[in-house]
N, C-alpha and C positions, 0 to 999 in steps of 0.2 A: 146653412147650418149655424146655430149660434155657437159663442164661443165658450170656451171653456169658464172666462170669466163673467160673461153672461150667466150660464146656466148656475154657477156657484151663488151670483146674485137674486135668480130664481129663487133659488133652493131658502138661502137667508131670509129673503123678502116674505116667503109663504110663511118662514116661522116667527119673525119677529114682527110683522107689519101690525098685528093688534096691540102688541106691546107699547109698542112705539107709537101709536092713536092716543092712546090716552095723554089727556090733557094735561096731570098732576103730574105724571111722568115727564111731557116735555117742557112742563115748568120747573122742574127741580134739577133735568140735564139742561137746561139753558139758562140760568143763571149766571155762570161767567157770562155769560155774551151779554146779556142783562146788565153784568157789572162793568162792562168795558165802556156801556155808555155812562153809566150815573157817575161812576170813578172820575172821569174828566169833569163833569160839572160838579161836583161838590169840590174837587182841588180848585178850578176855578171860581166859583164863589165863593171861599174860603181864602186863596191868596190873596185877593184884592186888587188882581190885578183889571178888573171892571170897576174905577171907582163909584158908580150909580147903585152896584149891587152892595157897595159897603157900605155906602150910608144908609139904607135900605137897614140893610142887617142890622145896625147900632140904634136906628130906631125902637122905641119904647111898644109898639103896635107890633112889631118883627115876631111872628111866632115861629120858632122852629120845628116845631110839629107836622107844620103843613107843609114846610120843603125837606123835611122825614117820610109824610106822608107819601109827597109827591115823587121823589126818588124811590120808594119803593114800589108805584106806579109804573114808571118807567122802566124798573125792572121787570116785574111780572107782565108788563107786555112785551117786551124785545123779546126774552124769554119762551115765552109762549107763540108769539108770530115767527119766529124765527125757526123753531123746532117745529111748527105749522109747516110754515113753506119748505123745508126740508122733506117734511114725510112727505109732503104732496107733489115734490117733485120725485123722490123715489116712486109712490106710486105709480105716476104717468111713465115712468123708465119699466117698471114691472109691467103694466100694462101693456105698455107700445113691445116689451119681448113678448109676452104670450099669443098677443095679436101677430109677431113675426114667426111665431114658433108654429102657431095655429094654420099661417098660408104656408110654410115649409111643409107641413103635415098634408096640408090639402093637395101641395105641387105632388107629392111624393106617392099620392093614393092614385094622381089623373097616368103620372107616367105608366103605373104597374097594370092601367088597364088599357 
């Protein structure tokens, strides 16, 4: 028998599982996690506590655009793979119950006959 917590998972997963696919969706609920990484590199670049990256930056060539650019890079992919491997591990947990719901069902058809 599955459990109680199980089957509520069931029930969730059936209704929100499309929601939750979409790409723009799990780009816009994964953005902290997006930002948990770019936050530490831009304080680090920024303090100076790499002196290679500061004289980099004081250069006349340094465009800040492209480590704008880059940072927002980095977030729309953490973001987005992040909130990826999550649905896809709920999936495979949804799947592997209905596949255990499916032989419960089947156990319970052999005894009655």
């Amino acid at each position: 028998m599955l459990s109680d917590e199980d089957n509520q998972f069931l029930e969730y997963w059936e209704l929100n599982r499309d929601k939750q696919k979409k790409t723009f969706k799990q780009f816009l609920v994964g953005i902290p996690i997006g930002l948990l990484f770019a936050i530490p590199i831009c304080i680090s670049f920024f303090s100076g506590w790499d002196k290679q990256a500061a004289m980099v930056s004081n250069t006349p060539s340094f465009n800040p655009g492209v480590l704008i650019v880059a940072m927002l890079l980095i977030i729309a992919f953490i973001a987005i793979f992040s909130k990826k491997h999550q649905w896809d591990i709920r999936e495979q947990h949804y799947r592997e119950l209905l596949a255990r719901q499916a032989r419960e069902k089947k156990a319970e058809n052999l005894e009655k006959k």
